[in-house]
N, C-alpha and C positions, 0 to 999 in steps of 0.2 A: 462889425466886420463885413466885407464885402462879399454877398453869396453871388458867387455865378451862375448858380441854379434860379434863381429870383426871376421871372418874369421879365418883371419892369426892368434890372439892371442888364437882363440877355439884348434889350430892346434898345435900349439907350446905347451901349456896345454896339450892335449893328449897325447902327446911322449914322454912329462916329465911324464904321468901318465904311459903310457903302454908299451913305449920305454927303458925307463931308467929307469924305474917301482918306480919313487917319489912318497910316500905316499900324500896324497892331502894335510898334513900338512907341507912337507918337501917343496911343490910346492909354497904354499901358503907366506913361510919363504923364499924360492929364488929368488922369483918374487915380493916379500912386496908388496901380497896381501892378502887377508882376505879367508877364506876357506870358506864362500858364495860363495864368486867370482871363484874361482875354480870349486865350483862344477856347476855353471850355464854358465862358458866357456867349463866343460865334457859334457854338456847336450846340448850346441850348436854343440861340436863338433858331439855328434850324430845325431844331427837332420841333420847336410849338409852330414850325412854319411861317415865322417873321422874315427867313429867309428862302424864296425860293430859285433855285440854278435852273435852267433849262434848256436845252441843245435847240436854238431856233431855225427851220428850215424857213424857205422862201414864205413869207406869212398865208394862212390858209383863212383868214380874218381881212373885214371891209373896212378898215377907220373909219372911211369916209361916211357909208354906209349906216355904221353904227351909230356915228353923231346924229346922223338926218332922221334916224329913227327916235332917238334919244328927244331930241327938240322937237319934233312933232308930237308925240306921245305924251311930252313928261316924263321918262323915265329914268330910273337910277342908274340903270345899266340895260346898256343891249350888247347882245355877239351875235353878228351874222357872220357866217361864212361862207366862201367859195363853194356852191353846188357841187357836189363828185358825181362820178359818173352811174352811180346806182345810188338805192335807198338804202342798203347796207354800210356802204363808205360813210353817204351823206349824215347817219345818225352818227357812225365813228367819230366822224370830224367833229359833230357839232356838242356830238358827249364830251369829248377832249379837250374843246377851248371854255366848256362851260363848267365843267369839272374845276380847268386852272383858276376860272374867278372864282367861284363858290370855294378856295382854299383859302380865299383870302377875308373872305367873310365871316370863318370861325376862329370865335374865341375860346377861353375855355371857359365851359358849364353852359356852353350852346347848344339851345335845341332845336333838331332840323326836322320839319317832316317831310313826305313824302308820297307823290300819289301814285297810283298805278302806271304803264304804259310803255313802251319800247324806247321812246326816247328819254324817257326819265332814267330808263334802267341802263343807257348806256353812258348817261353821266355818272349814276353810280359807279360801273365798271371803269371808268377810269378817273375817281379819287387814288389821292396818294398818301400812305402812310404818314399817318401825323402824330407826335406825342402833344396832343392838346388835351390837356386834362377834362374830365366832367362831360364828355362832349354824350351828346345822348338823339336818338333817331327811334322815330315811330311814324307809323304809318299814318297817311290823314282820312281813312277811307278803311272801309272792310272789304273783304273778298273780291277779288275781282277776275274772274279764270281759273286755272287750275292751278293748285295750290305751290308746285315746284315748279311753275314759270318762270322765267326772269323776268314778265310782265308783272306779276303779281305785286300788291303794295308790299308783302310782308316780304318779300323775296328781294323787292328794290331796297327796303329798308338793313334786311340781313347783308347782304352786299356792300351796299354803302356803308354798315357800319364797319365791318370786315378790313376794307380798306384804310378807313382811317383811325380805328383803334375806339370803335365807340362802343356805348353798350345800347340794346336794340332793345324795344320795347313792341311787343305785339296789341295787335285790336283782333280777336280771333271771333269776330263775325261776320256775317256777309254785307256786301255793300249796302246790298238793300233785301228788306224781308215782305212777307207777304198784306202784312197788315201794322198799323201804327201801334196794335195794344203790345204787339211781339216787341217789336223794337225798343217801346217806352219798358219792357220789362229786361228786355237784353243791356239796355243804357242803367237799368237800375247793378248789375251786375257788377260786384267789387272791381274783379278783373279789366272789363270793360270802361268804368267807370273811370279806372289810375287811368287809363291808354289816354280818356280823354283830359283828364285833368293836366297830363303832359302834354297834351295837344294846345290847349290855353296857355301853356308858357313857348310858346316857339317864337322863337325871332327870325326863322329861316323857311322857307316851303319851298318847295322843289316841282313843280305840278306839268302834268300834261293838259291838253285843252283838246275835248272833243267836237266835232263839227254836227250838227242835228241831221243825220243822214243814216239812212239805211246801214250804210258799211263803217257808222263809228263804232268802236272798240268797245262800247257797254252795251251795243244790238250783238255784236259777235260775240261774245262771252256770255249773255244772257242775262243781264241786269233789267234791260227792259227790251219788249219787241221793240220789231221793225214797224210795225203800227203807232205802237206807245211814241215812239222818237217823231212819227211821222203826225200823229195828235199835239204831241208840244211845239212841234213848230208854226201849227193852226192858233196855237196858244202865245206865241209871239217867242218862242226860245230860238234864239239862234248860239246857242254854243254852252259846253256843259266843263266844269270842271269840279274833279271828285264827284260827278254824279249827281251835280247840283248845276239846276238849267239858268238860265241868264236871257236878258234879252237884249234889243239893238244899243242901249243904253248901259248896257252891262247889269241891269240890277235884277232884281233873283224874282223869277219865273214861275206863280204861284201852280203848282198842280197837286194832284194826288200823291205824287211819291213825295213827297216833302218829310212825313211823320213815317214815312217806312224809311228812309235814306242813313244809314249810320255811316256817319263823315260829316268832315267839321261844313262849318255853315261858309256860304259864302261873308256873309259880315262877321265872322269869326275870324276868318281867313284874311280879309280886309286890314286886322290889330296887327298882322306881323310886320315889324320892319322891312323885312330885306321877302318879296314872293316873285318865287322864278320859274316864270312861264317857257315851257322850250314846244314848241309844233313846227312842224313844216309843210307846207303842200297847199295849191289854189283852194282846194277844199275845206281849208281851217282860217283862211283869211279873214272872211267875215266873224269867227267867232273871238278870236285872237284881236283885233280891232275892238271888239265891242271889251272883252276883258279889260284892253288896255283904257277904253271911252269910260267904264265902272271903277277903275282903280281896284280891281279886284285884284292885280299883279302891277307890281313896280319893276318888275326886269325881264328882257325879252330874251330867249335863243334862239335862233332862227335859222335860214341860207337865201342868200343873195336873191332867188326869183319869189321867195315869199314875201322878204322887205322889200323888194320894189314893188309888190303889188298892193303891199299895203300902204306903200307912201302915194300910187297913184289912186288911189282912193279916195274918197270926198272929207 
């Protein structure tokens, strides 16, 4: 008997409705089924998100923009957007178009992580209710600020799941500790240890990208001084993601904090399918560039005068 609840049959319905654009009676007569049952496999298919409606204003998105970056890069997906007139709009926007792709990326029993940072946490803020089953979200990093930020990973991660009906998995350590024997004893921890073991099944990252500069978001928070950032770039690091440094080549930036750092590795990060980088500003160019040169991320978010600076680039 034919369940309208079924995944597969919600999906198969939809593209006979939107695809091939069958009227729900034409569908109903192909499939000899009833146009009940039609319309409550359209309504399942919205609720896993196979269908999305959306009220489209004048586009706030580059086509153009985004292919050029696409085909230079390599990447799977880019969204740049039109600059707004402050850094408050500009993460709005850029949370909002990157939110609507990343809905289409989950499946159900997807697991998404998540790093710390303001533009991370405003793609959070604007996911949208999804009945996708299994869907599961953990942070990819420990502590990073104060603990009720909406910067914070666990704060990005509770949010985000919030939104789309997920269930949230905590890392309740700091990003980084003071020495390698703490860490390797904090990694030995049951608790710690499921965070990571959920961390090795993600098909999804979410990440922000730091710039090796005095004013990046792990000097201001306390992760490491303004010195420390200022010795790794002597060390050849130009850019950090999860608190793990990189160089012009993208590949991972041998220092001291490596064995104190709890957060997934750069070549751990590497295995996921789908990793979405969102920064913006002349000052993340070069890090964001070398990410994208390491294949440490396959998807970019961006706004209009960051990707032109990084397509006029060598």
């Amino acid at each position: 008997m034919t369940n309208p609840r079924d995944p597969d049959f919600a999906l198969r319905v939809a593209r006979l409705r939107f695809e091939a654009d069958r009227s729900p009676h034409e569908i109903a007569e192909l499939l000899g089924i009833s146009v009940s049952t039609v319309s409550r496999a359209l309504k399942q298919a919205r609720d896993l998100g196979f269908i999305r409606i959306r009220v489209v204003a004048p586009s706030d998105r580059l086509s153009d923009l985004e292919h050029a970056v696409e085909k230079r890069f390599g990447l799977a997906l880019a969204v740049v957007v039109r600059a707004a007139e402050n850094e408050e709009q500009n993460r709005h926007r850029l949370g909002q178009e990157v939110a609507e792709e990343l809905v289409g990326l989950l499946r159900p029993h997807t697991v998404i992580g998540v790093s710390d940072g303001r533009t991370t946490a405003a793609v959070a803020q604007h996911m949208t209710r999804l009945e996708v089953p299994g869907l599961d979200i953990v942070p990819l990093i420990g502590g990073v600020g104060m603990a009720d930020a909406p910067t914070h990973p666990h704060e990005v991660a509770r949010q985000f799941a919030a939104h789309v009906g997920a269930r949230t998995w905590q890392l309740p350590v700091p990003a980084m500790v003071d020495n390698g024997k703490t860490a390797a004893t904090l990694m030995g921890a049951p608790i710690v240890r499921s965070a990571f073991e959920i961390i090795d099944r993600c098909s999804v990252a979410l990440v922000g990208v730091g710039s090796i500069s005095p004013e990046a978001s792990i000097v201001r928070h306390g992760v490491v001084t303004a010195d420390d950032i200022m010795n790794l770039g002597t060390l050849g690091a130009v850019g950090s993601i999860c608190a793990r440094f990189y160089g012009e080549d993208g590949h991972p930036v041998a220092s001291q904090f490596d064995a104190r750092t709890l957060a997934v590795t750069l070549d751990n990060l590497k295995t996921f399918p789908y990793r979405i980088a969102v920064a913006v500003g002349d000052q993340k160019v070069r890090a964001i560039r070398a990410a994208l040169r390491g294949r440490i991320v396959n998807c970019l978010g961006t706004d209009e005068p960051t990707a032109r600076r990084m397509l006029a680039g060598d």
